[in-house]
N, C-alpha and C positions, 0 to 999 in steps of 0.2 A: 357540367360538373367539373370544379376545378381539379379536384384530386382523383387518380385512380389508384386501387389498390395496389403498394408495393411487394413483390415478390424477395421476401423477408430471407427464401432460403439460398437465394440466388447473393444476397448481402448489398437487394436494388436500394439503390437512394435517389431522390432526384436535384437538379439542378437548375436552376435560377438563369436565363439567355437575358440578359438585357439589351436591345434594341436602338441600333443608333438612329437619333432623331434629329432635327433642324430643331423643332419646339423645346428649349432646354425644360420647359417647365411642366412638359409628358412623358411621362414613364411607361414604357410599353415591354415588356416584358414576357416569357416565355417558359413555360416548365416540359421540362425532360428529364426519362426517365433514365438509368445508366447504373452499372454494378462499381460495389469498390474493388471488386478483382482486376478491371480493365476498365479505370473510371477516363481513362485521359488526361489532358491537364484542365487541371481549374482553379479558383482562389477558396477563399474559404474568410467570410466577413465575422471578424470578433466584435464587439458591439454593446451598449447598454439598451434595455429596452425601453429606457425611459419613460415618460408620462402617458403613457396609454390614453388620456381622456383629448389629447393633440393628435385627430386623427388627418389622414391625408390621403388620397383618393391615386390607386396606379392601376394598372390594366395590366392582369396578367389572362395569358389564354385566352382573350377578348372578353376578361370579366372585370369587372368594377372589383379591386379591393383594399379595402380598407386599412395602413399603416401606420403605425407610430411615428410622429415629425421625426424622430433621430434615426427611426428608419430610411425615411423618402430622403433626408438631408444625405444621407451613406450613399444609399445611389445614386443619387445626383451628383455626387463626386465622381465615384465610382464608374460613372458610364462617362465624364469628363476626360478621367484617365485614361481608360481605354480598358477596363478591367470589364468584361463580357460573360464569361460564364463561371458562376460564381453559386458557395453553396451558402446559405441562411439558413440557421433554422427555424426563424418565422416562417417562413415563405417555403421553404425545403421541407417542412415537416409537417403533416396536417394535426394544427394542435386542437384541431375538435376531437382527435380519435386518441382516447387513453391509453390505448394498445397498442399504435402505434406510437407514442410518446416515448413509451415504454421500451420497447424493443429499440428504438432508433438510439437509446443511452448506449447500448453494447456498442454501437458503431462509433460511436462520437469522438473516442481517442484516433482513432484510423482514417475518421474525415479532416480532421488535422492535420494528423502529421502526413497522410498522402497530398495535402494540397502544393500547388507550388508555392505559395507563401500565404500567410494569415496577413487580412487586413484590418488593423488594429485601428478603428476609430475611434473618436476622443469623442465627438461629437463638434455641433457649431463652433464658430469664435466669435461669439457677440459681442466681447470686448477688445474686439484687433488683440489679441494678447502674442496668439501663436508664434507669429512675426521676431517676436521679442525674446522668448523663450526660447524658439530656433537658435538665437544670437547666444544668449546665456550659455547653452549648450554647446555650441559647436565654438565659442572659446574660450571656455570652461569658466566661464562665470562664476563656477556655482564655489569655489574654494576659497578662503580666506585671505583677506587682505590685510596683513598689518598694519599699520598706522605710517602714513610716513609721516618722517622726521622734517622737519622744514628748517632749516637754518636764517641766522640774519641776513646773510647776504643774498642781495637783491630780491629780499621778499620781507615787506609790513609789518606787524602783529596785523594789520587790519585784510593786510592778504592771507594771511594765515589762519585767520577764524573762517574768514570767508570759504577757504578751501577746504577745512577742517566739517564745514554744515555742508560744503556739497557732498562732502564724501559721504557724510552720515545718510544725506536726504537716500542717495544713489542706493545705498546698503538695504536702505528700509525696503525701495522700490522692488529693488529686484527681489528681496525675500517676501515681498505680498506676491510677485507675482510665479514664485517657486510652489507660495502656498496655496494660490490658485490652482494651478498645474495638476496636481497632487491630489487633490481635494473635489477633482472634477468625480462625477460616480462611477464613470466604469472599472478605474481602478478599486472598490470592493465588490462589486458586481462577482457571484460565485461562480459563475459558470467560466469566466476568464482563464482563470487560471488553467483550467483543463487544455481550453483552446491556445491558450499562447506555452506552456509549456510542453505541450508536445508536438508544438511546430517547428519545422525543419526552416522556417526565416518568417520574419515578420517585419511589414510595412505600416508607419504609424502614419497616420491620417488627422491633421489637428484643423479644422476648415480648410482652407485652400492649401496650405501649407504641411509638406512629407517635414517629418522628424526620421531620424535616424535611430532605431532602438540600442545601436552601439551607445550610444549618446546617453541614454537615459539611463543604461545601465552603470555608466563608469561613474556618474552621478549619485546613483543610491551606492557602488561600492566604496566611493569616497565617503558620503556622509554616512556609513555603517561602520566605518574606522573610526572616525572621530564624530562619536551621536552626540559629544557633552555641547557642541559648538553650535549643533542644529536648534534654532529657537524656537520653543515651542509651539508656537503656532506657527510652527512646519512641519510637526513629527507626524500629521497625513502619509508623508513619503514613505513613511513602515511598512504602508497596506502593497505601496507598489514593488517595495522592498521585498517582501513575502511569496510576490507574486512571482519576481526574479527570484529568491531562493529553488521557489518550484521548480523552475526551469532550469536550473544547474541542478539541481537535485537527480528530475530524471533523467536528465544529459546525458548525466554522468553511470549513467544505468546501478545506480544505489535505488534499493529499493526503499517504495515511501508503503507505511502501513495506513489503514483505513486513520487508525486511530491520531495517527501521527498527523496527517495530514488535516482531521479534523482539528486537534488542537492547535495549528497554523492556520487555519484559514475563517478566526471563530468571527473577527472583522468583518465578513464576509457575506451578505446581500443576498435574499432570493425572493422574489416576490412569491411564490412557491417555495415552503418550507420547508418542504420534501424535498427539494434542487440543493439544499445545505448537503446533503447527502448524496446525494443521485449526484450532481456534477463532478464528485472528488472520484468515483469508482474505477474511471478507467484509469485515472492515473497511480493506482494503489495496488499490491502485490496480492491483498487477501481481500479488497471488496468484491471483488464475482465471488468467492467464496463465503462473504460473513450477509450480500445482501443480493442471490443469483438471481433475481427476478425485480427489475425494477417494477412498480406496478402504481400508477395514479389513483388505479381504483381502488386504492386502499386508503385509509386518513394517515393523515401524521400520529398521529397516536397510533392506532396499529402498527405503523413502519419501527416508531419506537421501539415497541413492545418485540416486534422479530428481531430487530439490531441487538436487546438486550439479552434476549434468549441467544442470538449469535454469539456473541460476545461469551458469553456465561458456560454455553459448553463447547465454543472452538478454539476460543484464545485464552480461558479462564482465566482471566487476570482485571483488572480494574484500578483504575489510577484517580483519584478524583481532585488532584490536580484540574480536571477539565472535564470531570462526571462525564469520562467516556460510556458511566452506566446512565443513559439518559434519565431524567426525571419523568415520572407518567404515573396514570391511578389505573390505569384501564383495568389491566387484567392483573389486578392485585400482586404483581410485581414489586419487590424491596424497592424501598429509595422513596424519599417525599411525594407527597401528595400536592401535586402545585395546582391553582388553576390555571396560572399561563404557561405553555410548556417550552420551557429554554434548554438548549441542549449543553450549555453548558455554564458554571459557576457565574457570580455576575463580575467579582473580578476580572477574570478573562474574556471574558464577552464586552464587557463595557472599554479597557485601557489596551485587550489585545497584545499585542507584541511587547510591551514592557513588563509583563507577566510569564511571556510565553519566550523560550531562547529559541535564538534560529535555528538551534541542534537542537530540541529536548531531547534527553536520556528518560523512558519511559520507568519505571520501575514496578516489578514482578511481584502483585500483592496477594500472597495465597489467600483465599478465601474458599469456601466448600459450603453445601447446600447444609441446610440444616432438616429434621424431620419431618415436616410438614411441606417440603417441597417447594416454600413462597419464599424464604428466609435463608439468611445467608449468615455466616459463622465465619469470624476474622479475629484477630490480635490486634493488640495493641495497647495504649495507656489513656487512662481515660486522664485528664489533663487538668482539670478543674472543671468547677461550674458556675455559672451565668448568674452573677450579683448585681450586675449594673448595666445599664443599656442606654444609647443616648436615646434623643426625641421620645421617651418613654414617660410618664408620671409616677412619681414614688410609690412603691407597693406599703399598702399602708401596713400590713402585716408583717413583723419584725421577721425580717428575711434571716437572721441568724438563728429566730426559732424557729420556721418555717425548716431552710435548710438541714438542721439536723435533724428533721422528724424525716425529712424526703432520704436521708442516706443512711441514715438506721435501718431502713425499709429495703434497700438492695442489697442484695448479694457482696457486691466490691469490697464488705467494710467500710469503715467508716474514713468520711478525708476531712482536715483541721479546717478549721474556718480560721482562717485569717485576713489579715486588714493588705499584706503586702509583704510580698519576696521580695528585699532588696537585691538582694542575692542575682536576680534574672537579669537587673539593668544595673552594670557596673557603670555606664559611663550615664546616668542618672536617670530620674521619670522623666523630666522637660525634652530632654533629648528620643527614650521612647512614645512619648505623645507625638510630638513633632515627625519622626518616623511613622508613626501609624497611619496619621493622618494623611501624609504623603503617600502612601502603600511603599514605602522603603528606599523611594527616590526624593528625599530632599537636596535642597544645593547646600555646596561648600559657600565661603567666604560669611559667613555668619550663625554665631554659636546659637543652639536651641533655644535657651529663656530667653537670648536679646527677640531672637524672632517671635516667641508667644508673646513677647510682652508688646511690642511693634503687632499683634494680631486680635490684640484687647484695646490697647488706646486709640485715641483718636489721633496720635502722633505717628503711626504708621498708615491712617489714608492721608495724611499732609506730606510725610517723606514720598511715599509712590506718587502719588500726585504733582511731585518736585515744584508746593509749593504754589500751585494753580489752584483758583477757584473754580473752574469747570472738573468735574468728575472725569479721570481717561477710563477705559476700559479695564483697568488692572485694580483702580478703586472700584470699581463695580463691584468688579470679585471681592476686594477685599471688604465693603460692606456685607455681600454675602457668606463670608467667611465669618463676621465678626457678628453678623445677627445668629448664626448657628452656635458659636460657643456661646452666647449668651443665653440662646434659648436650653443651651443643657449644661448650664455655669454650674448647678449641683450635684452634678457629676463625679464622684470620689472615685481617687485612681490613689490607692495606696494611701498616704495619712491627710493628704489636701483631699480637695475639689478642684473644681477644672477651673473654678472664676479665680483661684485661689493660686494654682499653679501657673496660671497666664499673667497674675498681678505678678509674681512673685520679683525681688528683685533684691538676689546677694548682694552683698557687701564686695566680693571678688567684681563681680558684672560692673557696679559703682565705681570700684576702684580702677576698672580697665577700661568707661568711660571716660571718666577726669584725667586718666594718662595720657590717652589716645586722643581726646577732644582737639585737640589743635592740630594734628594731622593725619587723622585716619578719618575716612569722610564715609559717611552711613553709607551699608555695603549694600547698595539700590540693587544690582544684581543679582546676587543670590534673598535679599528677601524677595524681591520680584520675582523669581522664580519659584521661591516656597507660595505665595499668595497664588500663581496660576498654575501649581501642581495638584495644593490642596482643594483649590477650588471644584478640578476638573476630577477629583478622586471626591468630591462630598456630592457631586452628581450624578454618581453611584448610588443604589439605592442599597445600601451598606451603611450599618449602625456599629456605632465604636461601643466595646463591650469592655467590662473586665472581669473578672473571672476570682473566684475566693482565694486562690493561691497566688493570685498577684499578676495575672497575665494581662496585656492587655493589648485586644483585637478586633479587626474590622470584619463583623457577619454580616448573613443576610437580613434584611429590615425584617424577616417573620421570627428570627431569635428571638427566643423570653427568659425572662430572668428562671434558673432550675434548669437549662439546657445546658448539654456539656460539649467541653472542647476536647476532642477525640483524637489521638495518634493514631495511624492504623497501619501496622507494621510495614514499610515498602514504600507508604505514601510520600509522597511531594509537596503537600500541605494541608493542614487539618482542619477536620469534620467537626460542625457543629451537630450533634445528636440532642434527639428526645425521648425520653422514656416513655414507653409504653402502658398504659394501666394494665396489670397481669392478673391473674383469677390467684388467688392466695399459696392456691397450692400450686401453683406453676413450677417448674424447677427452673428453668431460663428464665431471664431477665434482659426484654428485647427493645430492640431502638428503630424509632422513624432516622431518617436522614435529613437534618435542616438544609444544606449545603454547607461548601467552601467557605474558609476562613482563611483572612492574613494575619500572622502573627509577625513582629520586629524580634529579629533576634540580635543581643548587640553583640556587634562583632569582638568584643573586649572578654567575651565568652569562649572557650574549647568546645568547637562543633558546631561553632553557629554558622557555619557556612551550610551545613546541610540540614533541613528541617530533622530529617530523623535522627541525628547523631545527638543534636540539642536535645532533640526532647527525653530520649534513652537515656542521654547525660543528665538532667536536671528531675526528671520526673519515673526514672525506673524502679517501683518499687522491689523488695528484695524478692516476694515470690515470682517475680518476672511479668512476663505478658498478660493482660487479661483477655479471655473468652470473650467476646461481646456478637451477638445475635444480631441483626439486624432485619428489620422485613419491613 
């Protein structure tokens, strides 16, 4: 019998002896048993568990068992260096038994940080890379090189190109292999961050080759000073960014809240869905408190359902910014009925950290039970409602008669149907489309309609393309970019269509072509960048909507046209709702939860820096707040 029972009150764990052998290629290994009151010294292996169906054959106890390749590859390091008693929790923990799965979470901050050091493996280096990156690192590669100037003397024009493409080649190289680096899995792997932020030093392990985690960290703290430089196919480096956040975070003995912590770490990996949760607990001020009992033997839905009741009478607050009130049908619980269940918005789940600030300031949303005990009673502005939606086909029923028979019918009174609030986008629509589509990060160095209209012709995959007949990668996108406004080209955002506003081309834009034509050279940068921002935000499963008073925003694909865009007093950003069929005589008038919405606010606006301020600002009517029900 490989496992005996551990002595749970004693706070027994066991630990992993690996075995020095002549055979590099047998693992012979050893388990003992030991308390963490008087554990000794040992290491403590951080790790991905990579592809399970890669298995590998070690002896522990004189038993045959069965590992994961990025496992056996760890140890086989591992017993290279001289690292001997060592704790895993493959191997450390018997994961046949849910009870002890369970119990062994309470311990897991404390097997960390008592270890003498965490062994941070990368995994293999199939591509010799690590070598190279060691070099990057240690002198410092990773920071910006200006251009140097080359003068006539004693150098060509033809030495001058020449040097000018090695440097470019050089640039490219090392940022493929930054984006490697970065990009490898264990950096979102959930369970990491527990283990490497509450350890007291850590050894990085890339194949044969120690990295220095000083190294990695001065890395992401330069490129988090200056994120506009880092090219996009590197911003991978967030996830490991995040993960250092953690780890100055609890350093610094600031406390991190459950809630807080889950909205940082929504990037974040578990082959076990329940580990989204269970892995953040120890490092969190109120999780023994909001979830005292890890338990396997419960589903992921039931865990939901105790998180949201925790939530609801210990911290009574709710931000859905990041639907810290999970989404679930189980136990008839407020909030959407989904069938896949995501723990949070698809904005933040999907782009993560450019959504989510490495401070967020949570914000305090009163809400109170309503009378039936399923239903929740909150403030707020109902915002408009849902007249247009993309990938959708025209509602053949005149949506302007439609709509005012649906708002005659609620309580709110009645809201105007109109075609569009100039008023919301001072600095024009072309510009709010182009924001939305980006979720609020497009580039400088080129005005909105030049880039819609560069995202409709066939003159913006020949500019990206600089003019090649092979397709690069960024015309890929930009075909995909440009088969989607096509496919929902009748689209009306205020007095156009979308095939309308992307043709569109002032007289101003003409005139500052033909000025500019002889020495302002198409700005390949920043539309390059708008084509691989929009790209990466329409592969979101997020439909561009707009709304009858002229809003216009990115929901979830299940939004339908009569669904409203919701303020909710305190919130972060706003709720797509759906109304409820009510029995006539009802007195309330109650709403499903669609999820999270992005709205662009332009900054040419007072208050658009903070969702709630804009919206109070632009949409408060004179009776103030509305009542709105929820279940």
């Amino acid at each position: 019998m490989l496992y005996s029972r551990l002595d749970f009150l004693s706070y027994e764990i066991r630990l992993l002896n690996i075995q020095e052998a002549s055979d590099d290629k047998e693992l012979c290994c050893t388990l003992e048993h030991t308390t963490l009151i008087e554990p000794g010294s040992y290491y403590a292996l951080s790790y991905c568990w990579g592809d399970l169906r890669s298995k590998k054959k070690i002896l522990i106890n004189n038993t045959i068992v069965e590992v994961g390749h990025n496992l056996e590859a760890a140890l086989q390091q591992l017993r290279s260096r001289g690292y001997i008693r060592i704790w895993i929790d493959a191997l450390c923990i018997n994961q046949n038994d849910d009870e002890e799965r369970g119990l062994q979470i309470r311990n897991m901050r404390q097997i960390y940080s008592q270890a003498l050091s965490v062994i941070l493996w990368l995994g293999d280096d199939p591509d010799n890379t690590a070598n190279a990156i060691k070099y990057l690192f240690e002198n410092e590669r990773y920071m910006w090189f200006p251009g140097r100037r080359y003068t006539a003397v004693g150098m060509t024009s033809n030495a001058r190109l020449s040097a000018t493409e090695t440097e470019k080649e050089w640039d490219v190289q090392r940022w493929r292999l930054f984006q490697g680096f970065f990009e490898l899995p264990y950096w979102r792997r959930a369970w990491v961050i527990q283990e490497i932020a509450s350890s007291s030093q850590v050894a990085v392990l890339f194949g044969q080759e120690t990295l220095e985690w000083r190294h990695i960290t001065k890395v992401l703290a330069y490129w988090k000073q200056q994120p506009g430089n880092v090219p996009m196919a590197c911003l991978s480096y967030m996830y490991a960014a995040e993960l250092d956040h953690f780890r100055i975070r609890y350093k610094d003995l600031r406390q991190i809240s459950l809630l807080e912590a889950i909205q940082w770490s929504q990037y974040a990996l578990a082959t076990d869905q329940r580990d989204k949760i269970y892995a953040l607990l120890g490092l969190t001020s109120d999780g023994p408190r909001l979830v005292p009992m890890p338990n396997y033997q419960r589903s992921f839905e039931q865990i939901l359902c105790d998180l949201t009741q925790a939530l609801l009478s210990v911290v009574k607050i709710s931000d859905p910014r990041s639907e810290h009130i999970p989404v679930h049908s189980k136990k008839g619980w407020p909030w959407w009925e989904a069938s896949s269940l995501e723990l949070w918005i698809e904005v933040n789940t999907a782009l993560g950290t450019p959504f989510c600030s490495l401070y967020p300031m949570f914000s305090h949303v009163q809400m109170q039970r309503a009378l039936d005990e399923k239903s929740l009673q909150t403030h707020g502005i109902l915002l408009g409602q849902v007249n247009q939606t993309s990938s959708r086909p025209p509602d053949p029923e005149p949506f302007a008669k439609r709509l005012k028979s649906y708002v005659d019918n609620q309580k709110y009174g009645k809201v105007s149907i109109v075609s569009r609030n100039p008023h919301l986008y001072p600095s024009g629509l072309p510009a709010a489309i182009l924001h939305t589509l980006c979720l609020g990060r497009p580039a400088s160095g080129i005005d909105s309609q030049s880039c819609l209209n560069y995202l409709w012709s066939r003159k913006g995959l020949s500019e990206i393309s600089g003019g090649r007949s092979s397709v690069s990668q960024q015309g890929k996108q930009w075909i995909g970019i440009n088969k989607w406004l096509r496919s929902n080209s009748a689209l009306r955002i205020g007095s156009l269509t979308l095939e309308e506003w992307a043709k569109l081309d002032s007289k101003s834009t003409r005139f500052k072509d033909v000025l500019h034509a002889a020495t302002a050279p198409f700005p390949y940068e920043g539309f390059g960048r708008n084509v691989d921002q929009i790209a990466r935000t329409l592969e979101i499963p997020m439909a561009l909507i707009v709304t009858d008073t002229g809003i216009i925003a990115r929901a979830p694909p299940r939004t339908k046209i009569g669904d409203w865009v919701f303020y909710m007093k305190g919130a972060s950003i706003p709720v797509i709702l759906r109304q409820k069929e009510m029995p006539s005589n009802s007195p309330l008038q109650e709403f499903l939860v669609v999820g999270g919405a992005y709205i662009h606010m332009d900054e040419k606006l007072p208050g658009s820096g903070v969702f709630g301020d804009w919206a109070e600002t632009h949409f408060m009517k004179p009776e103030g707040l509305q009542s709105v029900v929820i279940s």
